[in-house]
N, C-alpha and C positions, 0 to 999 in steps of 0.2 A: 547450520541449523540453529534455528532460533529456538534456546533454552526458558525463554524469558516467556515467551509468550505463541505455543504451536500453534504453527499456519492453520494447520485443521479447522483449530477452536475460533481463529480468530478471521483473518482475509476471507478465507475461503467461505466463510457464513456470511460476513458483513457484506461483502461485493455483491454477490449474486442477490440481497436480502434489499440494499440499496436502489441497483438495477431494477429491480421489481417494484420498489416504490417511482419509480420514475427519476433519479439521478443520473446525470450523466458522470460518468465514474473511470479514474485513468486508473487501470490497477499495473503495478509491474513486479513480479516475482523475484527474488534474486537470492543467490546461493550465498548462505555466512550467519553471523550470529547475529542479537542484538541492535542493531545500529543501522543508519541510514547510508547509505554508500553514498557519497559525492558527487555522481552524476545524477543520484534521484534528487538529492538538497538541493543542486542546480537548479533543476527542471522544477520541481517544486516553488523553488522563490523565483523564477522569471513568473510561473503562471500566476501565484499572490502578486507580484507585482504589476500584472495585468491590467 
């Protein structure tokens, strides 16, 4: 569970808020706190470096 900053407040408004202006938008969920888990930092800098 992320202490820093609740999903409620934040993913869950901005994706669907996004979506609707017309972005195309990879969301992925994932259980823990804080911090980027390692297979998203992957996938995230293959697609920046696209």
């Amino acid at each position: 569970m992320d202490e820093v900053l609740g999903i409620d407040a934040s993913s869950r408004v901005f994706v669907p808020s996004l979506k609707g202006a017309g972005y195309q938008v990879r969301y992925h969920e994932f259980d823990g706190p804080h911090t980027v888990p390692p297979y998203i930092a992957r996938e995230a800098l293959k697609w920046f470096t696209s």
